[in-house]
PLY file of the C-alpha trace (Angstrom):
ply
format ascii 1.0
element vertex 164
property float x
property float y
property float z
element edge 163
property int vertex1
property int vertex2
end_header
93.69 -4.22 -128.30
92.81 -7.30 -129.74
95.11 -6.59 -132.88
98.17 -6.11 -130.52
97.11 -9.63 -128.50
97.75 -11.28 -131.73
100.39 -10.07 -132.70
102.38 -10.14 -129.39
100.89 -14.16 -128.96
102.19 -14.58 -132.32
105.49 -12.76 -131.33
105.33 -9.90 -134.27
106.66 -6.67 -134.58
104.90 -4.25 -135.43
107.07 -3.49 -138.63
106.86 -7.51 -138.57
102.67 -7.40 -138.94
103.38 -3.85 -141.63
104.93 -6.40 -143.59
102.82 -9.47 -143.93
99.71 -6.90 -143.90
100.53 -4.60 -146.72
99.84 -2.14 -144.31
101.98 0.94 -142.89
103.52 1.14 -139.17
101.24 3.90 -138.23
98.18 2.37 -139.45
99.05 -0.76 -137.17
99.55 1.50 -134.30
96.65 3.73 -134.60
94.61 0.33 -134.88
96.53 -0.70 -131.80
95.58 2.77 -130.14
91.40 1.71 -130.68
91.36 4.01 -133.88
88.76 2.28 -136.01
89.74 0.38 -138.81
88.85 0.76 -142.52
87.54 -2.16 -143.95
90.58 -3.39 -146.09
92.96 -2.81 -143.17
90.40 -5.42 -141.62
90.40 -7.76 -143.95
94.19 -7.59 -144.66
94.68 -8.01 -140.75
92.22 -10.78 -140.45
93.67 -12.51 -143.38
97.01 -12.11 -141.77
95.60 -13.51 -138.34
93.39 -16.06 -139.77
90.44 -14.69 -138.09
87.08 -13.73 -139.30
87.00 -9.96 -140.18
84.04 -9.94 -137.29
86.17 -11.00 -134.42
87.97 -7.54 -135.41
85.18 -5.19 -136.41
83.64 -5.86 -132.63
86.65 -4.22 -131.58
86.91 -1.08 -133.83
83.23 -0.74 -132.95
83.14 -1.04 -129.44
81.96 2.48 -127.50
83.85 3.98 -124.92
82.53 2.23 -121.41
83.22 -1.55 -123.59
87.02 -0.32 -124.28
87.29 1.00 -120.94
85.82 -2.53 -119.52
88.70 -4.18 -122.00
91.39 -1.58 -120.79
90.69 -2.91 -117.11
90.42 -6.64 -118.45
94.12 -5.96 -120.51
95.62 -5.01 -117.30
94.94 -7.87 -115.41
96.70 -10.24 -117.58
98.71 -12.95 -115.84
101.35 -12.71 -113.82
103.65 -13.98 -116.49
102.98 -12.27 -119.34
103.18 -9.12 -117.21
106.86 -9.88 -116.49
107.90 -11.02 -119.54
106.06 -7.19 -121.18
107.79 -5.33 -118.46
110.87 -7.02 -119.82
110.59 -6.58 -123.19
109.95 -2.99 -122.44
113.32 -2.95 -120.17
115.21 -4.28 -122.92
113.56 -1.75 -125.64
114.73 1.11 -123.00
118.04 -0.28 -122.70
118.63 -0.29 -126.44
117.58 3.68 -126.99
119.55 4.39 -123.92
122.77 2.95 -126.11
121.56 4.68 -129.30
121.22 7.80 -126.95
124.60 6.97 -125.38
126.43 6.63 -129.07
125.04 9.49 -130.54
125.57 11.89 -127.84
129.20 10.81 -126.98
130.07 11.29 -130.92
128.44 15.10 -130.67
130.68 15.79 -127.69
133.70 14.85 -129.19
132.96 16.44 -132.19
132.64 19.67 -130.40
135.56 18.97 -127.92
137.46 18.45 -131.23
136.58 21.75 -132.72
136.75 24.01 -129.52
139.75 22.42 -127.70
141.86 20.00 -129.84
144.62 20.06 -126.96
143.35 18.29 -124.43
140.45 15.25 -124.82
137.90 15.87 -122.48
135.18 14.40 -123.39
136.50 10.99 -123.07
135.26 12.00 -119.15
131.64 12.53 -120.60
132.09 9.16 -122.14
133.60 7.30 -119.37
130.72 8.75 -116.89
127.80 7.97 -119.03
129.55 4.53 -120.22
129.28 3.58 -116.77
125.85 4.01 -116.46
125.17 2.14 -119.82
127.01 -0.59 -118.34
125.29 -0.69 -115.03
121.96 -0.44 -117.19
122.57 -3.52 -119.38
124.10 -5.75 -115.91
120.51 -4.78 -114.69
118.40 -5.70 -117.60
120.38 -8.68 -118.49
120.65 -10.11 -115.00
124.40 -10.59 -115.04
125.67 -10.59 -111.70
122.44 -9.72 -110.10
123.56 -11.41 -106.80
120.65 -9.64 -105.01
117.59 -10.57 -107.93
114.55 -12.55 -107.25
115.83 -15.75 -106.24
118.38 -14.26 -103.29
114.78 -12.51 -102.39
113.01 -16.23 -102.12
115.93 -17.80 -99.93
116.58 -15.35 -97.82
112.49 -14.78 -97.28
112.34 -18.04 -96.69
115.34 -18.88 -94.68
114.09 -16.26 -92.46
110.76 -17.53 -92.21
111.93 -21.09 -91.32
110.98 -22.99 -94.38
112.80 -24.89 -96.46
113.04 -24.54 -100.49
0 1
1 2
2 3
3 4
4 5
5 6
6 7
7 8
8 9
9 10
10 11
11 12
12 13
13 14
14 15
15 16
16 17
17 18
18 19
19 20
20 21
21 22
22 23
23 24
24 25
25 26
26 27
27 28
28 29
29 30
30 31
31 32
32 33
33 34
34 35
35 36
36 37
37 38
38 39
39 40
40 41
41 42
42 43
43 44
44 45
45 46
46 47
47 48
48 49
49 50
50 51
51 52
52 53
53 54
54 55
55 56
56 57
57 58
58 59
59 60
60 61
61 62
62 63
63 64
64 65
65 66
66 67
67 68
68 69
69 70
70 71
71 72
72 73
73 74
74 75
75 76
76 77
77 78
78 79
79 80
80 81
81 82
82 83
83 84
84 85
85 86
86 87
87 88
88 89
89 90
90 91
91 92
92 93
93 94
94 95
95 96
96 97
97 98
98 99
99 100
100 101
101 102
102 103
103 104
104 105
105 106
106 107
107 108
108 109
109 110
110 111
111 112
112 113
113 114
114 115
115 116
116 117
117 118
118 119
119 120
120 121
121 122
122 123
123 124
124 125
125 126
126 127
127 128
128 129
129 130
130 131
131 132
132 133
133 134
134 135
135 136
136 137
137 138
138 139
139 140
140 141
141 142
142 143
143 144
144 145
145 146
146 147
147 148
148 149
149 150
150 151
151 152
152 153
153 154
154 155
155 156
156 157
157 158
158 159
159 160
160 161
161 162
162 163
């Protein structure tokens, strides 16, 4: 856990922290899982970091009541940095939802090409599903979210009697 604190404080990739590290993806995430680290993965990370190799061999060592203690601690970050993860994580969905969306919509008409050439339907497929993607992205990237958070506060508070 610590690993992934860094390199989210430090606002890294993962591919990002591969890079500068000399190390794979998958080693980074099995790190990031609690896998223990081998020792030149440690000091490559802590060189990377600028931390003593210590301050990451506590956590590779820890047993399994300390990481579920840390689990419970990593949950309760604060308020803000919760939002902004949840976010991120909106966006990331978003994104594969598009890839999803392209790829898909190209196999249908492929196959609407091959089986019947006269007549386009899959150009319903993409118009339904496009207007999903659509609605998806208006959500994630607040645009036009008359009813978001802030309509929330006024209207709690208008109805409360306070003023902003």
């Amino acid at each position: 856990m610590i690993v992934r604190k860094l390199r989210l404080q430090r606002g890294w990739s993962q591919e990002q922290l591969a890079e500068f590290s000399g190390l794979s993806v998958r080693t980074i995430q099995r790190i990031e899982r609690g896998q223990k680290a081998g020792l030149e993965s440690l000091k490559s990370l802590a060189a990377v970091f600028e931390t003593p190799i210590d301050e990451l061999q506590q956590e590779s060592t820890m047993n399994a009541s300390e990481q579920s203690v840390n689990t419970k601690k990593a949950t309760t970050l604060p308020l803000e940095e919760q939002q902004v993860i949840e976010h991120v994580r909106d966006i990331k969905a978003f994104y594969t939802h598009a890839i999803q969306y392209v790829l898909v919509v190209a196999i249908v008409f492929v196959i609407n090409f091959i089986l019947t050439p006269e007549y386009i339907w899959a150009w319903w497929v993409a118009l339904g599903w496009g207007i999903g993607l659509v609605s998806h992205g208006l959500s994630v990237f607040e645009i036009g979210n008359f009813f978001g958070a802030n309509w929330e506060k006024k209207q709690i508070e208008k109805r409360l009697g306070r003023k902003l």
